[in-house]
C-alpha positions in Angstrom: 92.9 30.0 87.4 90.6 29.3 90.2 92.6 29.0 93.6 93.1 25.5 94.6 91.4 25.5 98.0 92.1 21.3 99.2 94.7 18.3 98.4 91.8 16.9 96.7 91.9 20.2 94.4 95.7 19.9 94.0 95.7 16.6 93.0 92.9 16.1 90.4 94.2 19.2 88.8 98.1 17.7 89.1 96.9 14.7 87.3 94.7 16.3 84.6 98.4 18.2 84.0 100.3 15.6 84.3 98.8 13.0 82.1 98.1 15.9 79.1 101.4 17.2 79.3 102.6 13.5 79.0 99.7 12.8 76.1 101.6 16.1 74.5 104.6 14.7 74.5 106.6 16.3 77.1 109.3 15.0 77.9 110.5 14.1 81.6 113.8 16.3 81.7 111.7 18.7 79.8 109.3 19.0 82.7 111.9 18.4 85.3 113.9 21.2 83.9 111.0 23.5 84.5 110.8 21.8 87.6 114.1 22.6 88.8 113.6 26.3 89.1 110.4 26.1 91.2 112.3 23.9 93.1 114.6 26.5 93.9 111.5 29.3 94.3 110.4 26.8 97.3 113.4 26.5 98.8 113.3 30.4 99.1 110.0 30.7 100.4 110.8 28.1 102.8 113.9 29.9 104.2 111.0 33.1 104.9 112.3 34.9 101.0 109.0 35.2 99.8 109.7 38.2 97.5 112.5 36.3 96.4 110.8 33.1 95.7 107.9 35.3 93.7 110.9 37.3 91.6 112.5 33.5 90.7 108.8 32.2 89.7 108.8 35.2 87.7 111.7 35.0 85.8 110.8 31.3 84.6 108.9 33.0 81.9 111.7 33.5 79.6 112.8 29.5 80.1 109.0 28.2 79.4 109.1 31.2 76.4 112.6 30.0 75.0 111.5 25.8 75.5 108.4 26.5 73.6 110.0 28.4 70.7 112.9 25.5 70.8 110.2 22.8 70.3 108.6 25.3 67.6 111.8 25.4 65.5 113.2 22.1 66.2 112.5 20.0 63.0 112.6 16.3 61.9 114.1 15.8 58.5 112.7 12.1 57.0 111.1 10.5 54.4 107.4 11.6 55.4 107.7 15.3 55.4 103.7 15.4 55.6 104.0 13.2 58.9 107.5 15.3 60.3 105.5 18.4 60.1 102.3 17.0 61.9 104.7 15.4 64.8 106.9 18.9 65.0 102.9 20.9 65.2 101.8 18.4 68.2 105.4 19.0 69.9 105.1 22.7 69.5 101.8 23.2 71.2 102.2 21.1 73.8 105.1 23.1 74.9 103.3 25.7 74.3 100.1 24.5 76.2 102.8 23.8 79.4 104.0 27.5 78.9 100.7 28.8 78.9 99.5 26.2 81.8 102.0 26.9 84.3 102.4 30.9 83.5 98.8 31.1 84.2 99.2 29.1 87.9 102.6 31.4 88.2 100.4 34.3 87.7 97.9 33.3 89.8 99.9 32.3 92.6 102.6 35.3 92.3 100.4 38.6 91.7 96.7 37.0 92.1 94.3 35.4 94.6 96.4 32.3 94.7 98.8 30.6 97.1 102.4 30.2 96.7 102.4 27.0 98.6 99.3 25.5 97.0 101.0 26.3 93.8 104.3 24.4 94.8 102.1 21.6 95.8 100.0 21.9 92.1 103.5 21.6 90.5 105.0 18.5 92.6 101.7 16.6 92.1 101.7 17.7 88.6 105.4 16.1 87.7 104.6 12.9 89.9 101.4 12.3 87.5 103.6 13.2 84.5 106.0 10.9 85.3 103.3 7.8 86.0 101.6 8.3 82.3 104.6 9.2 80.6 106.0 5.8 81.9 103.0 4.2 80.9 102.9 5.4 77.7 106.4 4.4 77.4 105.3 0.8 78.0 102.4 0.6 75.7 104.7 1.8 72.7 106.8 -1.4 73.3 
């Protein structure tokens, strides 16, 4: 990952994340569960814990590593077995894309050239966006 330098940055990245994760079917409490824990990784660096907020980053690995194999093995029984097991492949790698996605700007951010704050900014921006195309695509499948 490159290190996201301005909001401009930030935000055109957020968006590309956003609206792919929501193309790849993500779901909001999926993402929002995710969310949750780097929510509480900011409010440690916040209170001056920055080891503490890079050691709860870290340990999101096993959640996005568990969600992915979840969406792997979770399978829809129907009449269109052909069609189940396209949908179930799509759902599997896009968790698995948001695994490997927000690892890498964990990665970064943690142990590399990045910026935790920057990457608590990518990852607010990046549910904001998910939430506005996941709404819209909501709407056009009415």
């Amino acid at each position: 990952m490159t290190t996201l330098n301005n909001a401009d940055e930030i935000n055109d990245k957020g968006e590309s994340y956003g609206e792919c994760f929501a193309d790849a079917g993500i779901s909001k409490t999926q993402l929002r569960r995710i969310y949750s824990q780097i929510k509480d990784a900011e409010r440690e660096y916040e209170n001056q814990n920055e080891e503490q907020a890079k050691d709860q980053l870290k340990l999101l690995r096993p959640l996005l590593f568990r969600m992915a194999a979840r969406d792997a093995g979770s399978g829809n029984e129907g009449e269109n077995e052909e069609e189940n097991e396209s949908e179930d492949e799509n759902e599997a790698s896009g968790m698995e894309m948001v695994k490997d996605e927000i690892w890498c700007q964990i990665e970064t951010a943690v142990d590399g050239d990045g910026d935790l704050e920057r990457f608590f900014q990518l990852m607010e921006a990046t549910v904001a966006y998910h939430y506005y195309y996941d709404t819209m695509k909501e709407d056009e499948d009415e």
